[in-house]
SERO-591298 format. One line per 4 residues: number of its first residue (from 1); their letters; for each residue x negated, y negated, z negated of N, C-alpha, C. Coordinates in steps of 0.001 Angstrom, whole numbers, m for minus. Layout:
REM residues N
NUM = A = X/Y/Z/X/Y/Z/X/Y/Z ~ ...
END
This chain:
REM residues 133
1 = XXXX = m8282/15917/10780/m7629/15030/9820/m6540/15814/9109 ~ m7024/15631/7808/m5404/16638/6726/m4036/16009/7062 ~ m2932/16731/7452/m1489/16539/7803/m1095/15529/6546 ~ m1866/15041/5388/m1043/14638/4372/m1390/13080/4904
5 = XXXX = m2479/12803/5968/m2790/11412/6446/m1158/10595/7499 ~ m789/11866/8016/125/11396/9083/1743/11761/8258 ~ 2265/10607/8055/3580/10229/7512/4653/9607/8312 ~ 6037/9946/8170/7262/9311/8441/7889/8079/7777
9 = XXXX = 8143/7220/8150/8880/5997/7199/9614/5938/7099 ~ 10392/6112/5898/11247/6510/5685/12617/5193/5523 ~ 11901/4564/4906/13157/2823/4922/12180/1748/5409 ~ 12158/174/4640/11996/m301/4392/10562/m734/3095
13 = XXXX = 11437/m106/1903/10560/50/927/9591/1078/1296 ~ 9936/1950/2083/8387/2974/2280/7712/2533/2781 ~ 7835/1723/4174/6932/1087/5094/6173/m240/3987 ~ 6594/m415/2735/5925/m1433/2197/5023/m1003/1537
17 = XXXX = 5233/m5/500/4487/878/m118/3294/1424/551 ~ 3719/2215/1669/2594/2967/1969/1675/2581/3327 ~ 2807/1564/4054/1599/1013/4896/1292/m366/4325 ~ 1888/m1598/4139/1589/m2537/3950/596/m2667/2309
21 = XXXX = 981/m1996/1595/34/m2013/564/m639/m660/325 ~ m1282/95/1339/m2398/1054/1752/m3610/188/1416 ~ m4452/989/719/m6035/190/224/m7050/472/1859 ~ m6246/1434/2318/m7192/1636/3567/m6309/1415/4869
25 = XXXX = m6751/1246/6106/m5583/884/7126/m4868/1415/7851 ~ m3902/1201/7979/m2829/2218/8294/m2574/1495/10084 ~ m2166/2863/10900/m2106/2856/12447/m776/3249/12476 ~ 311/1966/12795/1723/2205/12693/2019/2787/14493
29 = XXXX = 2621/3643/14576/3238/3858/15497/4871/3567/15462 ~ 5316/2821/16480/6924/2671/16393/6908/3386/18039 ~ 8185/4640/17716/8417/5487/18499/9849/5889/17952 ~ 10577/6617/19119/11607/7640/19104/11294/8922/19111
33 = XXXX = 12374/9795/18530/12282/10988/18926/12273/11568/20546 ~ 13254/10811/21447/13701/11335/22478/12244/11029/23560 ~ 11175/10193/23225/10146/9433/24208/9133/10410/24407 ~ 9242/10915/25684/8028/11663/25991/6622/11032/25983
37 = XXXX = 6902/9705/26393/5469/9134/26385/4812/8534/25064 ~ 5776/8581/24100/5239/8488/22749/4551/10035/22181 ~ 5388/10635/22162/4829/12339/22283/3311/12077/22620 ~ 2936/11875/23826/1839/11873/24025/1229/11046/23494
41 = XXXX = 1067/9690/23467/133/8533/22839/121/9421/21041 ~ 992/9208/20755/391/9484/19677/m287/11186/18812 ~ m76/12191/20110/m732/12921/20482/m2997/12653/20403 ~ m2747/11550/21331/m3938/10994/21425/m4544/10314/20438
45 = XXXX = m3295/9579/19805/m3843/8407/18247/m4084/9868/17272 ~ m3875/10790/17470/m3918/11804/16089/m5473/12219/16363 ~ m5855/12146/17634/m7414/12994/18013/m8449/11430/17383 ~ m8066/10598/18071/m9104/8769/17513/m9066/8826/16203
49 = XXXX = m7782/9474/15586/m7940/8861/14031/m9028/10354/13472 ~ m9113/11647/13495/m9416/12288/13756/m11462/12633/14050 ~ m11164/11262/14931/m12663/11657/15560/m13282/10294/14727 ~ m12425/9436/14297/m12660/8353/13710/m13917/8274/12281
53 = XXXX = m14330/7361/12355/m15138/7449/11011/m14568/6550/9693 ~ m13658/5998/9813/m12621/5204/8927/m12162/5940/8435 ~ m11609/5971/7110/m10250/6832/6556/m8836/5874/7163 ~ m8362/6549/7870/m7171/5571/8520/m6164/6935/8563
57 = XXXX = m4832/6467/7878/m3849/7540/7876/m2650/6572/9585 ~ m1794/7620/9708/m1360/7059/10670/735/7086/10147 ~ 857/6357/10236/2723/5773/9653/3953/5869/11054 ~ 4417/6645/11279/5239/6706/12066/6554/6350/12098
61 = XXXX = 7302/5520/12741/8286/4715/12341/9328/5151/13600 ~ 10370/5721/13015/11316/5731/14170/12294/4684/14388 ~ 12605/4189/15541/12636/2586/16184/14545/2728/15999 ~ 15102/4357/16118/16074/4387/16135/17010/4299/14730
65 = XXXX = 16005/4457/13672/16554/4634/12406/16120/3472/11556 ~ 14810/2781/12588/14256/1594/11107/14575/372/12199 ~ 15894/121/12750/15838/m1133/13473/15332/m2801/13236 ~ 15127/m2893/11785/15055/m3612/10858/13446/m3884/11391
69 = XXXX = 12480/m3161/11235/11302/m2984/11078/10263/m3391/12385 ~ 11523/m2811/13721/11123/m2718/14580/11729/m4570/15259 ~ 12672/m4965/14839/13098/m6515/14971/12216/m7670/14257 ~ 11255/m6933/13616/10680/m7811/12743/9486/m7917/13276
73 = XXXX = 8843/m6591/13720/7563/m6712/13817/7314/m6883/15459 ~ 8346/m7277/16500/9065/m7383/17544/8892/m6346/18364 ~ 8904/m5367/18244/8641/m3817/19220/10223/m4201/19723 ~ 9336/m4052/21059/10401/m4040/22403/10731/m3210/23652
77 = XXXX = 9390/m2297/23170/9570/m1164/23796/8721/266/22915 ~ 8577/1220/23430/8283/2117/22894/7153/3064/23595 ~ 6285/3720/23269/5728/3639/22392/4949/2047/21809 ~ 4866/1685/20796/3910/603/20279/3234/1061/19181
81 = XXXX = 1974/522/19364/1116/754/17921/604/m287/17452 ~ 561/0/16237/46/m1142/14983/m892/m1063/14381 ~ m1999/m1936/13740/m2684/m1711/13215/m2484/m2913/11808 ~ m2223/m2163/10549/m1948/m2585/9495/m2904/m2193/8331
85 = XXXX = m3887/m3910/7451/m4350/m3424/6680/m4371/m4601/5322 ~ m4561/m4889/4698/m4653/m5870/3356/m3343/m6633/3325 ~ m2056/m5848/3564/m326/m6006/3803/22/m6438/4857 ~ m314/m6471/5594/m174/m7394/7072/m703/m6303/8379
89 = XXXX = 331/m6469/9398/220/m6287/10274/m579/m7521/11604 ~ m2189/m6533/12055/m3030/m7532/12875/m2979/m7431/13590 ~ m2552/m6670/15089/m2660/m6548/16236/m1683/m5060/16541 ~ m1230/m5475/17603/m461/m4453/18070/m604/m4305/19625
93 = XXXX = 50/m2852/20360/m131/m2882/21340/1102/m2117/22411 ~ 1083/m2342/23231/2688/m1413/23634/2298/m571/25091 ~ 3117/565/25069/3014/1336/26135/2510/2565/26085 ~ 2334/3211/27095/1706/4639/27353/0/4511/27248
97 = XXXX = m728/4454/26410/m2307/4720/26599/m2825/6081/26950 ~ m4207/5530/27483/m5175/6689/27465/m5888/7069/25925 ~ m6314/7948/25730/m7191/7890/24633/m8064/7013/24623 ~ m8825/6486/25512/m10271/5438/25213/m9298/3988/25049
101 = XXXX = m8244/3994/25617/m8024/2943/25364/m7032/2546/23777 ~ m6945/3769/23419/m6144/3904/21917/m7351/3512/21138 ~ m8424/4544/21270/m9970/4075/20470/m10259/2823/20887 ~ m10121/2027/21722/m10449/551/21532/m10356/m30/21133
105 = XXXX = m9175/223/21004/m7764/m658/19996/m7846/m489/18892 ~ m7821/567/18411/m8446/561/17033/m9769/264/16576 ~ m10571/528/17405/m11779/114/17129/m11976/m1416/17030 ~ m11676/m2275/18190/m11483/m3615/18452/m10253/m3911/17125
109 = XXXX = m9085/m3808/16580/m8638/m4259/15742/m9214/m4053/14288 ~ m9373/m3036/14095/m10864/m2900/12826/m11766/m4033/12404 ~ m12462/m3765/13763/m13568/m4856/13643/m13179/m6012/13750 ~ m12233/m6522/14664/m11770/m8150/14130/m10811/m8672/12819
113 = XXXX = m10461/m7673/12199/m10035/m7810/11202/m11217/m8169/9873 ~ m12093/m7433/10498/m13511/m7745/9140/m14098/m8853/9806 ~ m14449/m9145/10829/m14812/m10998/11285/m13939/m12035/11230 ~ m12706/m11179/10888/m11460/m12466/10661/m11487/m13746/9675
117 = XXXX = m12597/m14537/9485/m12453/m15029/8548/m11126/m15834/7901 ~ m9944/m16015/8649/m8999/m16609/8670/m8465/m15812/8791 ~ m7597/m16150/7667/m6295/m14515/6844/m5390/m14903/7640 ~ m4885/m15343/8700/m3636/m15339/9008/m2664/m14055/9595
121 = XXXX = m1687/m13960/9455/m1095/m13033/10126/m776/m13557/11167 ~ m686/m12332/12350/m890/m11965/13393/809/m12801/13792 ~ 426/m13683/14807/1656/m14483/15267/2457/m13638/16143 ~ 3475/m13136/16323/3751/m12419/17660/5142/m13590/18758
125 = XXXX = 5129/m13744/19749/5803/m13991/20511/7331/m13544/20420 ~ 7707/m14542/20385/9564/m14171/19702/10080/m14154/21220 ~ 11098/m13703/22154/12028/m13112/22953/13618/m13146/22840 ~ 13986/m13612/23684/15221/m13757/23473/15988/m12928/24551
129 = XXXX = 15549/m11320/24139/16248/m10366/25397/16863/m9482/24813 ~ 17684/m8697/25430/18539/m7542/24737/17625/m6179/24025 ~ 17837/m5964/22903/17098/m4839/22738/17628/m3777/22725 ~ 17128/m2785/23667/17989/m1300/24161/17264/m71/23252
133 = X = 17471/1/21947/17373/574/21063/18641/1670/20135
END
């Protein structure tokens, strides 16, 4: 996959621009710099997107600089990944993965996004805990 697929987000307005109104779907990662276990997952999301047959670029969001982004879309821990496509974020997932289980996830959010016949966005569970960010 060409390095020009995998991007940093830079505010607000970037994350709108280039993932939410991407013609093709974008695989948000919300991560830190300091997270070893993001290091790796998305280590692994770079080989799925990679081995992938989609054009899917991948948006990397640091949790420490876009707090905004990460309160919204409720990442509560780190690593989390996203899968974002027709402006909307559809499914997300949190934690340390394996690779097969990163390819699932994308694979499984892909495909229910095209059987989705019902546009709704993806409800997420609101929390009322401290966020250590």
């Amino acid at each position: 996959m060409p390095a020009k697929n995998i991007f940093d987000v830079k505010d607000v307005n970037d994350f709108e621009d280039r993932v939410l109104k991407s013609k093709e779907p974008v695989i948000v990662s919300f991560d830190t710099p300091w997270c070893e276990s993001c290091k790796t997952t998305n280590e692994r999301l770079v080989r799925v997107v990679e081995k992938s047959k989609e054009n899917l670029s991948i948006a990397k969001v640091d949790i420490t600089q876009l707090k905004d982004l990460a309160h919204k879309y409720d990442v509560f821990a780190v690593p989390t990944l996203a899968v974002a496509s027709e402006g909307k974020i559809h499914s997300q997932t949190g934690g340390m993965k394996e690779f097969t289980d990163i390819k699932n996830f994308v694979k499984e959010s892909l495909t229910n996004k095209r059987n989705d016949d019902d546009d709704d966005e993806l409800e997420f569970a609101t929390w009322d805990v401290p966020r250590y960010y």
